[in-house]
TORLUM-106360 format. One line per 5 residues: number of its first residue (from 1); for each residue x, z, y of N, C-alpha, C. Coordinates in Angstrom, 3 decimals. Layout:
TORLUM-106360
NUM = X:Z:Y:X:Z:Y:X:Z:Y  ...
END
This chain:
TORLUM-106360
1 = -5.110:138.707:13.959:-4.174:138.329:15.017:-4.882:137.431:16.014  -5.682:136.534:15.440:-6.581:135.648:16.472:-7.118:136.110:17.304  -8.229:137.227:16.448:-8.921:138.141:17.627:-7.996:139.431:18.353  -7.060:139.678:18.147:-6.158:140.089:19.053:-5.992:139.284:20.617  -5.262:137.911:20.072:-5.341:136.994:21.391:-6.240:136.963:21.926
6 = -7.730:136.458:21.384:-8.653:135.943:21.814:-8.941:137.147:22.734  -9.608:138.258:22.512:-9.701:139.532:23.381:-8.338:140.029:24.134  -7.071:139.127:24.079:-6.289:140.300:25.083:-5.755:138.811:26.012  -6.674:137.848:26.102:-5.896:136.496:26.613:-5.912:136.774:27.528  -6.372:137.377:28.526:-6.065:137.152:30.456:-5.124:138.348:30.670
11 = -5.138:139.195:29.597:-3.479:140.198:29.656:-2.821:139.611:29.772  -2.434:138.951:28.330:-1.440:137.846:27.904:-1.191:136.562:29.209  -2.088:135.788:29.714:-2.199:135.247:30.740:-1.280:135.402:31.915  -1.571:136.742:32.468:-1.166:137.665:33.344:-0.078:137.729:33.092  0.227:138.164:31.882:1.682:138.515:31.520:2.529:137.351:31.377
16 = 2.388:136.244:31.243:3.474:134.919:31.509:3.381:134.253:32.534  2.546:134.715:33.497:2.739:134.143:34.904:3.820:135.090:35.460  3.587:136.500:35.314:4.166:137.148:35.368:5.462:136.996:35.442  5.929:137.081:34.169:7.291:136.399:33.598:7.690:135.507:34.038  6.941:134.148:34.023:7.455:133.282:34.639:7.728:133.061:36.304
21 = 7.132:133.817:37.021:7.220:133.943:38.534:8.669:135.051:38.396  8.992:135.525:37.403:10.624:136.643:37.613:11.271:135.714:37.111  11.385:134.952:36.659:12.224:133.981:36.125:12.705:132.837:37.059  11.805:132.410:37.979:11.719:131.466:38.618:12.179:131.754:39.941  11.885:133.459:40.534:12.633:134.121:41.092:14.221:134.099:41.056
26 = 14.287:134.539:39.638:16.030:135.028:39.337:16.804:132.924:39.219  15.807:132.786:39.224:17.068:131.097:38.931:17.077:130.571:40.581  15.841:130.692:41.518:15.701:130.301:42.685:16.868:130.901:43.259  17.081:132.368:43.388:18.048:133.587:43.882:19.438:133.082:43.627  19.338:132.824:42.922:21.378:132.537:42.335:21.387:130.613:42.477
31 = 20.453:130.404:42.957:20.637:128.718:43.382:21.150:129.022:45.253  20.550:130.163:45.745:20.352:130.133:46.912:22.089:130.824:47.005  22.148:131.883:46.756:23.456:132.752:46.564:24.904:132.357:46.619  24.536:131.095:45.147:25.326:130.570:45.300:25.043:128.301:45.257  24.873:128.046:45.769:24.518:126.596:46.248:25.764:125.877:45.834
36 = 25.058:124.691:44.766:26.201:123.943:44.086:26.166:122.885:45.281  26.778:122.686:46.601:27.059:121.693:47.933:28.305:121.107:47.479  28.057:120.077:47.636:29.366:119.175:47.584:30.122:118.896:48.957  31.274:119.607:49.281:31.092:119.276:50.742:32.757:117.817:50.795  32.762:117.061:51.919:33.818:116.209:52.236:35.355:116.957:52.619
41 = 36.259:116.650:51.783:37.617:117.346:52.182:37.775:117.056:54.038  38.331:117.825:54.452:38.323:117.812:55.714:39.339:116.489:56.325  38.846:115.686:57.415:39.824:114.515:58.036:41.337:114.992:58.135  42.218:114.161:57.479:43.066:113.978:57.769:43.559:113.042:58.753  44.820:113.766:59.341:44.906:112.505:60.490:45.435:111.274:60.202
46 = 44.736:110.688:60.609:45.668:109.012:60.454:46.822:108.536:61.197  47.739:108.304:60.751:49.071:107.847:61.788:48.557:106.198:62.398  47.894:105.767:61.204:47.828:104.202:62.147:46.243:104.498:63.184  45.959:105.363:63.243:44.543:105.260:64.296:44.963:106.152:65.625  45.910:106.680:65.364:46.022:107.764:66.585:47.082:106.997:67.302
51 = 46.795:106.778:68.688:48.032:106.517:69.824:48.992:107.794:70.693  49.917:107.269:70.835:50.519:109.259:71.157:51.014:108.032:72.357  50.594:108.458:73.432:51.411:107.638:74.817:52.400:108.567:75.260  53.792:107.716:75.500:55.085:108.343:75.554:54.626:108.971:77.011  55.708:110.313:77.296:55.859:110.601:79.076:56.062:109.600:79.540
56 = 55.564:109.200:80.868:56.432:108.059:81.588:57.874:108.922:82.440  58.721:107.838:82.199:60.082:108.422:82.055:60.143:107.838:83.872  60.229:109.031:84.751:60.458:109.168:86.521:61.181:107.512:86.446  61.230:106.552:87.737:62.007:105.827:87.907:62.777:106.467:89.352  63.542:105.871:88.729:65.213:106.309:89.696:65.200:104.878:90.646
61 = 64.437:104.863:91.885:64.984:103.865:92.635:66.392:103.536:93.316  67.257:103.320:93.503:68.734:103.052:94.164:68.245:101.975:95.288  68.418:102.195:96.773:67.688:101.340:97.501:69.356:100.099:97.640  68.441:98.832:97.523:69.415:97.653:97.471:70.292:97.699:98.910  71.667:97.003:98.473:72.297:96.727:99.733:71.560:96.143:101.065
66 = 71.023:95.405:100.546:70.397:94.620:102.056:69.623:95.599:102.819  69.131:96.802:102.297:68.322:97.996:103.148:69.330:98.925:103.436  70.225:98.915:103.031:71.469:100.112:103.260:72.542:99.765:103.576  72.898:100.243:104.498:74.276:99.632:105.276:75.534:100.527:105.024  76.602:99.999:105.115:78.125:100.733:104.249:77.833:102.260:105.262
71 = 78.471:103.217:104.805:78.914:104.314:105.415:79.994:104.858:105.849  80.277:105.776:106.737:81.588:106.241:106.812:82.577:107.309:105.947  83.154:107.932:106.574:83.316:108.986:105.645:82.891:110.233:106.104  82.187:110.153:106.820:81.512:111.581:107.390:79.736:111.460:107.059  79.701:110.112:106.408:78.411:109.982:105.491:77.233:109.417:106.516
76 = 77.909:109.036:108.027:76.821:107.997:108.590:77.355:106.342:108.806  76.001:105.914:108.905:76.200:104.437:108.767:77.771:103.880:109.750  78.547:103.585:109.176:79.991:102.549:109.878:79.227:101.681:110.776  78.801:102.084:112.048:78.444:101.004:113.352:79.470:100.140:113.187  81.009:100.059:112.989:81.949:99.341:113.359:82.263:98.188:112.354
81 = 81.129:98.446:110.974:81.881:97.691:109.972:81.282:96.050:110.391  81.584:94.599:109.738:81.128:93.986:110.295:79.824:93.467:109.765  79.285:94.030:108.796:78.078:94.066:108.365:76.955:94.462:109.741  77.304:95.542:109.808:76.302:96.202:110.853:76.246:95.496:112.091  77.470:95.277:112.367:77.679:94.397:113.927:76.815:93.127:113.554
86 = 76.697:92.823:112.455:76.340:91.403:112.400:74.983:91.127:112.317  74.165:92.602:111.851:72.503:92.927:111.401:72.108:93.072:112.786  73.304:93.544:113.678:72.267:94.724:115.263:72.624:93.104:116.138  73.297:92.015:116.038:73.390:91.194:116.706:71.842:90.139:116.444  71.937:89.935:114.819:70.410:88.982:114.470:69.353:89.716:115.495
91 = 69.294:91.084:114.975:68.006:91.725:114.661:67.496:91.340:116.884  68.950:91.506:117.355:68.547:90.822:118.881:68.303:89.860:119.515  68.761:88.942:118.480:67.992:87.917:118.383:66.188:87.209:118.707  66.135:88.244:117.576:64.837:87.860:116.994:63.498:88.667:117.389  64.535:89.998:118.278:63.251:91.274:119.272:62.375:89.991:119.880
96 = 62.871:89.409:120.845:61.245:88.812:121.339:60.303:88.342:120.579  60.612:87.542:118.749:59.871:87.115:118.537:59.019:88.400:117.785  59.406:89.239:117.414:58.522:90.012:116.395:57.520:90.636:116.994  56.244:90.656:116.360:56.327:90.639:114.978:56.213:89.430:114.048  56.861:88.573:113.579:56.216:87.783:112.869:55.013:88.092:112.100
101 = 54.209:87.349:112.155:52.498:87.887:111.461:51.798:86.518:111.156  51.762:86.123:109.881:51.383:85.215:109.189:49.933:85.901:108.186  48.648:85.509:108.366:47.469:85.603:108.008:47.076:84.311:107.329  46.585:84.946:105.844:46.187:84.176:105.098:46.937:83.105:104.799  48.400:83.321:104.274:49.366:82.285:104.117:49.008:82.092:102.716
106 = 48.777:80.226:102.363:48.319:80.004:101.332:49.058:79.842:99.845  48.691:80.336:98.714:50.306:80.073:98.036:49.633:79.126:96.979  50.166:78.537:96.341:50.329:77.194:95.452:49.477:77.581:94.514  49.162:79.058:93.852:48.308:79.164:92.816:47.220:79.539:93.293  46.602:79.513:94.217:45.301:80.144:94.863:45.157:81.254:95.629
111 = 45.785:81.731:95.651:46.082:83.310:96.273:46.352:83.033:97.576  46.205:84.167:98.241:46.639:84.206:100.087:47.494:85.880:99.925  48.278:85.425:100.794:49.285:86.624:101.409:49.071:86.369:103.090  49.285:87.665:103.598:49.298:88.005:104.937:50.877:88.397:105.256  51.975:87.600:105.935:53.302:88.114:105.698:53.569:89.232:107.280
116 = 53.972:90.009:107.218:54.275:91.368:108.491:56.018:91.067:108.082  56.729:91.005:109.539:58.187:91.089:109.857:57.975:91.994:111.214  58.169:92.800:111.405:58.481:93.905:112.490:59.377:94.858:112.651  59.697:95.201:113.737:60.148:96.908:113.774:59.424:97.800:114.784  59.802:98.778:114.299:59.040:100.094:115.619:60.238:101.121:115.968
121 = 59.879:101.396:117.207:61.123:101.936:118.239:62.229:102.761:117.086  61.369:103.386:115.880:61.892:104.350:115.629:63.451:104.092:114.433  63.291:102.654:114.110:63.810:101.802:113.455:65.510:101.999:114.339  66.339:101.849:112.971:67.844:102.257:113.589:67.971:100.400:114.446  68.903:100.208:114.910:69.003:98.761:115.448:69.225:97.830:114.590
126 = 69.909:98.310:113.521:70.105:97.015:112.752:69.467:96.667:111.481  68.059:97.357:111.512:67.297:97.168:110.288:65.756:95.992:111.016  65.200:95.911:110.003:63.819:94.713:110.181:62.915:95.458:109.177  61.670:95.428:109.105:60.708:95.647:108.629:60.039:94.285:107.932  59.526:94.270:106.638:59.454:93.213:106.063:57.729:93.166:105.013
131 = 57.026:93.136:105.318:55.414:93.687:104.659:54.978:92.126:103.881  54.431:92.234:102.857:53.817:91.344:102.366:52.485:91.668:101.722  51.743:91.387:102.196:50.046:92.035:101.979:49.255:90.824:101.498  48.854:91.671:100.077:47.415:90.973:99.259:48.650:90.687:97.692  49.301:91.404:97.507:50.011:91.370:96.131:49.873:92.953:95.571
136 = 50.065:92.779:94.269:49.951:94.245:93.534:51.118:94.164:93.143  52.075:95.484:93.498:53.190:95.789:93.765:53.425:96.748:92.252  52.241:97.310:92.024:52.309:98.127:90.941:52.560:97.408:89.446  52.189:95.866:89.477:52.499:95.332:88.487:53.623:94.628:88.527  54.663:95.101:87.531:56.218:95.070:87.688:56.411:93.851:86.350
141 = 55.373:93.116:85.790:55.393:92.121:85.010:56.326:90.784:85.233  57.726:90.219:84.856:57.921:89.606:85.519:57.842:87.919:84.872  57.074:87.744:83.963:56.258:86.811:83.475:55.706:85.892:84.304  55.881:84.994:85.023:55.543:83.681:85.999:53.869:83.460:85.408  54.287:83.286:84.058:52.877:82.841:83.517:51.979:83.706:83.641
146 = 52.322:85.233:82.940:51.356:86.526:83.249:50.929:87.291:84.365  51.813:86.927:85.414:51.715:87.592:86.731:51.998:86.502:88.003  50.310:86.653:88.077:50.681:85.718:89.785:51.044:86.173:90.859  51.307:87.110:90.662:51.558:87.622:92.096:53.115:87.428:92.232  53.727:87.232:91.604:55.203:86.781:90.856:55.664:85.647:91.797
151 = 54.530:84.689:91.502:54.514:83.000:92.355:54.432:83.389:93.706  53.203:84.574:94.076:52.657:84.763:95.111:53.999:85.574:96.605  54.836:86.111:95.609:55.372:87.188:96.152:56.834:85.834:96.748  57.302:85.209:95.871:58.310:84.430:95.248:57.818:83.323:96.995  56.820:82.968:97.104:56.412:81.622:98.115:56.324:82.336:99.413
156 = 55.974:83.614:99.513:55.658:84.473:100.420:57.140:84.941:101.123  58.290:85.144:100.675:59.503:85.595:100.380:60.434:84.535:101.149  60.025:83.347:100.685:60.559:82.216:101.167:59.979:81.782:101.964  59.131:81.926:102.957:58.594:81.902:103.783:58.837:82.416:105.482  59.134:83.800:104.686:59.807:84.616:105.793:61.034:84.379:105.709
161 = 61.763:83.716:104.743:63.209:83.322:105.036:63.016:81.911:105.916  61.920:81.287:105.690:62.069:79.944:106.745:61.698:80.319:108.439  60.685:81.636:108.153:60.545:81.732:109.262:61.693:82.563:110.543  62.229:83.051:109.202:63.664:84.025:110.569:64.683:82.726:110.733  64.790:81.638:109.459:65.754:80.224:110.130:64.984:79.837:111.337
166 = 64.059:79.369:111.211:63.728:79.007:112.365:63.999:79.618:113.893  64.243:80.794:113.419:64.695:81.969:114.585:66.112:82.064:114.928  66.639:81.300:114.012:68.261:81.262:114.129:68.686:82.442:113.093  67.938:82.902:112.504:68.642:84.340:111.483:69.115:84.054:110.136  69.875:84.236:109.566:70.016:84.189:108.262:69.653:85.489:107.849
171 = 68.869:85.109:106.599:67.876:87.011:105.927:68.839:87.379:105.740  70.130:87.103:104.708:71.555:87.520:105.055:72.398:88.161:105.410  72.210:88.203:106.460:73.104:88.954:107.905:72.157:90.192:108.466  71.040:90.285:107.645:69.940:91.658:108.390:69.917:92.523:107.302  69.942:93.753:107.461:69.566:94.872:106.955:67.651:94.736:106.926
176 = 67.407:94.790:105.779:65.548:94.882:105.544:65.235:95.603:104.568  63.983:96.056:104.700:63.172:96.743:103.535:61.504:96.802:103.574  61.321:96.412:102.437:59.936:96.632:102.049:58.803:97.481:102.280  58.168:97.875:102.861:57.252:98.436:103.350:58.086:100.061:103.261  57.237:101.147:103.083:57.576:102.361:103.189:57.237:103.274:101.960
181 = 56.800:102.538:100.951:56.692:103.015:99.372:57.764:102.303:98.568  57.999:103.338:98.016:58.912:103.328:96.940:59.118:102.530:96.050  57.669:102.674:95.083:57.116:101.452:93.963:56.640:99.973:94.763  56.819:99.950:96.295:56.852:98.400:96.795:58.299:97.883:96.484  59.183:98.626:97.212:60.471:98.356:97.268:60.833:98.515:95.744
186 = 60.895:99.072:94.969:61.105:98.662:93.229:61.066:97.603:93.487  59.427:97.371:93.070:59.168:95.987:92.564:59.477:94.693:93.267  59.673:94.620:94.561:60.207:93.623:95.369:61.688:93.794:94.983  62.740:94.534:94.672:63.729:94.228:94.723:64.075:93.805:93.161  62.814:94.375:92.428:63.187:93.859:90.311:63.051:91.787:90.740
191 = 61.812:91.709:91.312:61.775:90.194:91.617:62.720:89.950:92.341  63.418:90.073:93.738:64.264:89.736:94.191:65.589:89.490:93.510  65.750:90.340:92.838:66.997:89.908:91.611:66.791:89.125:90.844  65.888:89.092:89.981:65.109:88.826:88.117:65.352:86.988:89.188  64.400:86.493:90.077:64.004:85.241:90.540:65.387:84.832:91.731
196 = 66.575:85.291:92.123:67.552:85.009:92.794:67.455:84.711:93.788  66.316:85.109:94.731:65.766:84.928:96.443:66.789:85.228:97.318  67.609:86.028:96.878:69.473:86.149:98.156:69.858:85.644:97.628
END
């Protein structure tokens, strides 16, 4: 049996490399085929990490009395009521002086406002034009502490009410409105209420 091996060893040789290269084959093959991968269950969503931002819900402006004058019943402004008589009498008043135009009016917390009181031809008679420039109108915060423009708007406001006394007007007795945007007039009329400026 020795000299069997001994004379057939590089057969034999041959023959377990052999073997062992099909072996090593067939275990490589079915590692590849099928691959023991551990993989991560897929993310679930998290309710506390995800933000879902609501629609913003349209605002419905209703323009305040002091910009809108009573009506009739045929749905135009009552010239006769005594509201109106009493807005188209100020507002004649006060034609020579306008425009009122106050630049860089200083307000108590650091800030400057530029105040605009005007009208243009196209203006009915008994309305005023009323601008307050260098405030952000878009921030409807009405927090004194959180929003300066609050103070800013509030000193600015009263301002143009000293300046139409001085004119003989009570703000009062005039039909006015806030620039010609929508979200000005909001937010000037949420402060005008919220802070009690009429």
């Amino acid at each position: 049996m020795k000299n069997f091996i001994f004379k057939h060893k590089g057969i034999i040789i041959i023959f377990l490399v052999v073997a062992l290269i099909l072996i090593s084959t067939e275990l490589f093959s079915k590692n590849v085929a099928t691959p023991n991968i551990k993989t991560s269950p897929s993310p679930q969503p998290n309710r506390f990490q995800q933000t879902v931002l609501p629609t913003p819900i349209p605002l419905i402006f209703t323009p305040p009395p002091y910009s809108e004058p009573p009506l009739n019943a045929q749905g135009q402004v009552d010239v006769s009521s005594t509201g109106v008589k009493t807005a188209i009498s100020n507002k004649s008043k006060i034609a020579g002086s306008l425009p009122i135009y106050i630049k860089n009016f200083k307000i108590s917390n650091g800030m400057e406002t530029t105040l605009n009181v005007y009208t243009i031809p196209e203006d009915p008679n008994y309305l005023i034009h009323i601008e307050i420039y260098g405030i952000d109108f878009e921030n409807q915060n009405i927090s004194k502490a959180e929003n300066p423009d609050i103070t800013a708007f509030i000193e600015s406001f009263n301002e143009i009410k000293r300046q139409l006394t001085n004119r003989g007007v009570d703000i009062h007795n005039i039909y006015f409105m806030f620039g010609d945007q929508t979200y000005i007039q909001t937010t000037a009329n949420l402060w005008i209420k919220t802070f009690n400026l009429l």
